[in-house]
N, C-alpha and C positions, 0 to 999 in steps of 0.2 A: 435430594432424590431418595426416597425412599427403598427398604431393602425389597419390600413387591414389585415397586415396578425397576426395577435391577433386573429381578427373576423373570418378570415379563418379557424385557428388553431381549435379557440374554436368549429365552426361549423362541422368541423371531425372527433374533440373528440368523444368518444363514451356517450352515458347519464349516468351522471349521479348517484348512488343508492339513493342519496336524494337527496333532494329539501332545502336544508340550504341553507342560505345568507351567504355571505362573513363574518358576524360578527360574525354566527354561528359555519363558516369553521375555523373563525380563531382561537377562544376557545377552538373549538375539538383540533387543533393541538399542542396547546398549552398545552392544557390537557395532551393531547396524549404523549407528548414530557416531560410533568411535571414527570410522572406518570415512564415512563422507567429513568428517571433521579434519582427521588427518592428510588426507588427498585432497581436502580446498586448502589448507592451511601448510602442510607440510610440505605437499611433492605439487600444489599451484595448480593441481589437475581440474578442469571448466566443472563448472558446477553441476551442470548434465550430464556428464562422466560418473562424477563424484554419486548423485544421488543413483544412478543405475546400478553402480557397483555395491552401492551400500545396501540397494533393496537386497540383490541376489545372496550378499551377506547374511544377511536379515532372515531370508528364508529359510536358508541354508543351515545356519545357527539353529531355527528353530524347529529344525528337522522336515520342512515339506520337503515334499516331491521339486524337483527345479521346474519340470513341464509345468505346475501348475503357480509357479513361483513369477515364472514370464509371461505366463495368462495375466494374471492379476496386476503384473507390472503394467502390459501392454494394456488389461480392460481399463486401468486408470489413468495410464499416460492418454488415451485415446477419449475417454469421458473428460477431462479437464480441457484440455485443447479444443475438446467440442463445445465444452462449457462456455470457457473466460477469452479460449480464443480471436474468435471474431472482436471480441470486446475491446483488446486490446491494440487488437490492429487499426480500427474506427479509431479509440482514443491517441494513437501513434499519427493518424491522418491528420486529424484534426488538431494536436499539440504543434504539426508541420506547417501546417496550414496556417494559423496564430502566429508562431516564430517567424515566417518567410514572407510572411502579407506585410508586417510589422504593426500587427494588429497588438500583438503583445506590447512594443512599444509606448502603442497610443494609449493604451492603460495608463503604465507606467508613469510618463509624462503627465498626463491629463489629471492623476490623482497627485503627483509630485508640483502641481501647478498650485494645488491647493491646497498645500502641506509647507510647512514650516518650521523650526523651531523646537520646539517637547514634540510638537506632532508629529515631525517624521520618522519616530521610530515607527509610532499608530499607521504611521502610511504604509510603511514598508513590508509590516504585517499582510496589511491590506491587499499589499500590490501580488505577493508571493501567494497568498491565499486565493486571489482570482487566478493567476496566471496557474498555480500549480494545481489546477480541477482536472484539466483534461492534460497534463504535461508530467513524463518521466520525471523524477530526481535530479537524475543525472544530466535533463534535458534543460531542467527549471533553472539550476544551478549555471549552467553555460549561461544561462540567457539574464539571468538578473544578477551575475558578477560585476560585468559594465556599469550596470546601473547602482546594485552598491557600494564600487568603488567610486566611481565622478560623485555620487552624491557625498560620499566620507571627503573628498579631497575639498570639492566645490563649499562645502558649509562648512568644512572646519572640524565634522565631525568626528569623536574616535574612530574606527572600524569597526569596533565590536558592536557600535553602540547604534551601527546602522544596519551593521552583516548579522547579527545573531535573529533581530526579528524577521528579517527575509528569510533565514537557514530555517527560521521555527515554523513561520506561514509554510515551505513547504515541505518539509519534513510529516508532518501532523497530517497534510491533504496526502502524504505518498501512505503514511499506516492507517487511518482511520476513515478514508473518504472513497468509497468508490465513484468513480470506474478504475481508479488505480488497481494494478497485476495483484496485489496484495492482498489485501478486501474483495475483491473479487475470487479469488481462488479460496480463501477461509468462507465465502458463503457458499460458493458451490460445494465446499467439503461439509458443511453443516448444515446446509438445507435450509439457510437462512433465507427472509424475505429481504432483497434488495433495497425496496422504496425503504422500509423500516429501518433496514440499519443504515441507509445515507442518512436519517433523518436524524438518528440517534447519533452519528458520528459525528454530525456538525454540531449539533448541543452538546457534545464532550470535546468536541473540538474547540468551541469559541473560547472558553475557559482554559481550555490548557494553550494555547496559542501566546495569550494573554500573558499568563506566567511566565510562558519557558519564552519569550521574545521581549516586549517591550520591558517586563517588570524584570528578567532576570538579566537582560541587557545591560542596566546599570550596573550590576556587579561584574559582571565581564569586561567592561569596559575600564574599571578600578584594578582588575586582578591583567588583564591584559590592554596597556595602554598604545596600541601602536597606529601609525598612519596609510593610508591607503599605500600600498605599491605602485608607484606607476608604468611600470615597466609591463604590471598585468591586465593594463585596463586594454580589452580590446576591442573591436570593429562593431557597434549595433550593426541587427538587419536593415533599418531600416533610411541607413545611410546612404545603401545603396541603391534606394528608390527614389523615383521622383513625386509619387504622393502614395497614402496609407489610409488605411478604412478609418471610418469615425469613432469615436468612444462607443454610443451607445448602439449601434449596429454590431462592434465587437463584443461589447459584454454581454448584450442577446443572445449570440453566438455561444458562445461559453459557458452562460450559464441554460442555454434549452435544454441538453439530456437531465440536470440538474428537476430542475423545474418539471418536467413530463414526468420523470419519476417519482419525486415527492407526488405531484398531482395522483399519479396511481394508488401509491401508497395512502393520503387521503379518502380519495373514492371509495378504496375498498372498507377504509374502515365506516366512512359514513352509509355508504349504499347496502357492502355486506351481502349481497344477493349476486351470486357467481352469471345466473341468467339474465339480470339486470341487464339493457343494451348499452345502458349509459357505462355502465363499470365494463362491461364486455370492451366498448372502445377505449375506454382507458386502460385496459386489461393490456390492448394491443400500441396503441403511440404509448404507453408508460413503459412498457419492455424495454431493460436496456440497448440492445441491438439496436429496435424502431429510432431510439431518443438521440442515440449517439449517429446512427445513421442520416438522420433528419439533420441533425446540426454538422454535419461530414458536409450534406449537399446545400444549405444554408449559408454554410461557410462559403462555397462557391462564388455566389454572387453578394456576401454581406463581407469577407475578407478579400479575396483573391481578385475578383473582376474592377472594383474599386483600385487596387494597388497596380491596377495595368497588366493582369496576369492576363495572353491570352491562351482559349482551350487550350492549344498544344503543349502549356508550359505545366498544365493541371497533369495530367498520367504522370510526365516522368517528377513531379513533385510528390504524388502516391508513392510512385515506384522509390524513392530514395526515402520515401517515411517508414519506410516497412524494411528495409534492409535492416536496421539497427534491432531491430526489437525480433529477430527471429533465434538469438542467443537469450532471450528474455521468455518466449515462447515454450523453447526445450528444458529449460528451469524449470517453468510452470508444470509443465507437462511429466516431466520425472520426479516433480515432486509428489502429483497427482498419483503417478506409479508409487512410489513409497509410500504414499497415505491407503492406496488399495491395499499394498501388501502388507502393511500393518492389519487391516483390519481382517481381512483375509486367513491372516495366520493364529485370529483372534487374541490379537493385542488391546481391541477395543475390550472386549469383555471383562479383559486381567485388567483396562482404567477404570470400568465401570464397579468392580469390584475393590479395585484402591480407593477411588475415591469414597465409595459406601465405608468401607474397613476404616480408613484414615478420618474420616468426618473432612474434608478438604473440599471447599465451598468448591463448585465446577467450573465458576469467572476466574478463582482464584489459582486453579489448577491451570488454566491454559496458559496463563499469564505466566507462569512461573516454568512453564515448559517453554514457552517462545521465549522469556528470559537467558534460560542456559544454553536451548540452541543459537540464539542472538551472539552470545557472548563467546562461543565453539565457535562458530563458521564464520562471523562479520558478516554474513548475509542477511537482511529484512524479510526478503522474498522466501529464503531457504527456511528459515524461523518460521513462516508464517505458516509455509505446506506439510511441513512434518508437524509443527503445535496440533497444526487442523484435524491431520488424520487419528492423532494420538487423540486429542479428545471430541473428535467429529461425532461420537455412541452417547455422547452426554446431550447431544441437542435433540436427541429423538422423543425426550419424554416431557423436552421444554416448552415454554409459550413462545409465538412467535416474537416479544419483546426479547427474553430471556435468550434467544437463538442469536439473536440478532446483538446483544451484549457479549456474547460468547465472542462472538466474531470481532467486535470491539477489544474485548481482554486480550484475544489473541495479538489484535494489531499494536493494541499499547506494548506489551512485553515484548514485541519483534524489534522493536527502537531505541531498547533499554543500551546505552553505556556502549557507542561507536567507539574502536579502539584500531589498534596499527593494523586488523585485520580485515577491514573494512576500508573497498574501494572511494566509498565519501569519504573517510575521513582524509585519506590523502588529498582529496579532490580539495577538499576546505582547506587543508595546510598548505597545500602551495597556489592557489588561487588568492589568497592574504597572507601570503609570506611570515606564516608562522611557524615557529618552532612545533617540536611534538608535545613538550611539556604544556604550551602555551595551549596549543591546540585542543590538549586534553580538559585545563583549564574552562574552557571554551564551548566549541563545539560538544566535546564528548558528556560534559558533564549537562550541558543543554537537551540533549538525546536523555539524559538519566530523567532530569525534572519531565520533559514532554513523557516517559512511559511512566515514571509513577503515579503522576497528577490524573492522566487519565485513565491507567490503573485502576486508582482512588475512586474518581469521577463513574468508573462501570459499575464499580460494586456497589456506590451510594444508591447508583439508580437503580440496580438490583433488587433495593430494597423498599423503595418508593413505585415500583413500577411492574 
């Protein structure tokens, strides 16, 4: 970026709420970022506490007025929830919808039917990477523990050597793949194109997948040699049906918001004419909302009606998908609020101006900010909405590739190096009854290869593209 268009930039910004110096701005934010760090970590306070408390910190520090300090909280808590919102709730329907049909299942099975041998680590990739498109972390993880452990017991296999490609397939779909909370709230804070950076995130996807699963599995499996638990293996969903949707009717399902949106993403670059009717319609079923709501009601009769769901069992299976994700909502949403107030207090300006001063590439700047918050808070999600706002002033003078990488950096550095403060890693260590040290071995150091490699992988393309 250039030092002209810096002065541009800054010249269009809006003013302003104080009048701090850079030296002022940078204490606030450090404060600001001290402050939600200490209260997730130290006093356990919910992460939508933590970030409310920190913006007011934040502004406070850097001398505004407080009225216009809760304006800009609340313009951004309320612009991101407007944003990713809906998105996420679709995506929460439909993850429900998959687990409870045992559509997820029939995956699962159907690709384990044709898997064997060296291949199923490649399966298990496989299996984690469908399943985890439209499915939480912390959801994916419930759901294909079962199925990593009976498969480690049943073939004999290490643990590592079956659970680390599953952890990697959905690890990589939760930072790098929208419709996940993650990716989604880094494009709405950068103004990224959607269709482009899903498309960009599964090309940096496939390769880091690769590494940090099946190829890095083997050393995992050497450095931690242990056997399934059995004591952890619990109940599939789909035990307790008496029949379950088809393979290819479910992976339809799963993969249509995918597919609508790349299709967009395509159109516009071939068609290119905004007034075009053909791009106009793809303009409209390519919208996230349309793709993921279309596959919400597809799911109906291709998951749910098959598995003997009937209507009355559809509402209250909405209503319990949506409970869970309303503590994932108020994250989102307060992070939103701290990304307004950063830039609000013209925090963007004082990055737009570091990074010129410092020569500090902008993929490599976000990366390395969602690195140190990653590594403060154990949060992904919390990494990902301060990275954003901190360098969301950098995608204004970008192409839309380059926007759309931005948002990639950010998601790789959100992943970097899961540690005792971070809710997965617990979830990993006693789902496979391993130690912490083992754990780290493990899992954490799987989290480091998955954010360097695609780290690596954004900047390359940076440069090609």
């Amino acid at each position: 970026m250039t030092r002209l268009s810096v002065e541009m930039l800054a010249a269009d910004a809006p003013e302003p709420i104080t009048s701090a110096g850079h030296a002022q701005l940078g204490i606030a934010v450090l404060a600001g970022i001290a402050v939600i760090v200490l209260l997730i970590t130290k006093f356990k306070l919910h992460a939508f506490l933590s970030l409310t408390i920190g913006s007011l910190a934040l502004g406070a520090i850097a001398g505004a007025p407080l009225d216009k300090v809760l304006l800009s909280f609340s313009t951004g808590l309320g612009s991101t929830v407007a944003g990713v919102g809906v998105l996420i709730a679709l995506g929460a329907i439909l993850g429900k919808m998959l687990a409870d049909s045992g559509g997820a299942d029939q995956i699962v099975d159907t690709i384990l039917e044709k898997a064997g041998g060296r291949s199923m680590p490649w399966a298990m990739v496989l299996i984690a990477s469908v399943i985890g498109l439209p499915l939480f972390f912390e959801v994916g993880i419930v759901l294909l523990i079962p199925v990593v452990l009976m498969v480690a017991k049943r073939g004999n296999y290490s643990l590592m050597r079956i659970g680390i490609p599953a952890l990697a397939g959905l690890s990589v779909m939760h930072g790098l793949v929208p419709p996940h909370p993650g990716p989604l709230v880094a494009i709405d804070a950068v103004g990224a194109d959607l269709g482009v950076t899903l498309g960009l995130g599964v090309l940096v996807a496939i390769p880091t997948v690769i590494i940090a699963g099946p190829v890095f599995s083997k050393y995992a499996a050497r450095w931690v040699d242990v056997p399934a638990p059995e004591k952890m293996i619990p109940q599939r969903a789909s035990e307790e049906l008496d029949k379950r949707p088809g393979f290819g009717a479910t992976l339809f399902t799963v993969l249509l918001p995918v597919l609508l949106m790349l299709a967009k993403a395509l159109v516009d670059i071939v068609v290119d004419d905004p007034e075009n009717p053909v791009q106009r319609v793809f303009d409209v079923i390519g919208a996230p909302m349309i793709a993921l709501l279309a596959s919400v009601l597809v799911g109906i009769f291709t998951l749910l009606r098959p598995a003997g769901f009937s209507k009355e069992r559809i509402s209250p299976l909405v209503e319990k998908s949506l409970m869970p994700i309303a503590g994932i909502l108020l994250i989102v949403g307060a992070g939103g609020g701290f990304k307004q107030t950063l830039i609000d207090t013209g925090v963007g300006r004082m990055v737009l101006d570091i990074s010129e001063d410092w020569s500090i590439p902008a993929l490599l700047l976000a990366w390395l900010i969602a690195v140190v918050i990653r590594l403060a808070t154990g949060s992904a999600t919390v990494a990902t909405v301060s990275a954003a706002g901190l360098v969301a002033p950098l995608a204004a003078d970008m192409s839309t590739t380059h926007a759309a990488l931005l948002v990639l950096a950010i998601g790789a550095g959100s992943l970097f190096f899961s540690h005792v403060n971070d809710a997965g890693f617990w979830m990993v260590k006693e789902y496979f009854g391993l130690s912490v040290g083992q754990n780290i071995k493990t899992w954490s150091v799987m989290e480091t290869i998955i954010s360097v490699v695609a780290g690596a992988l954004v900047l390359l393309l940076s440069l090609v593209i």
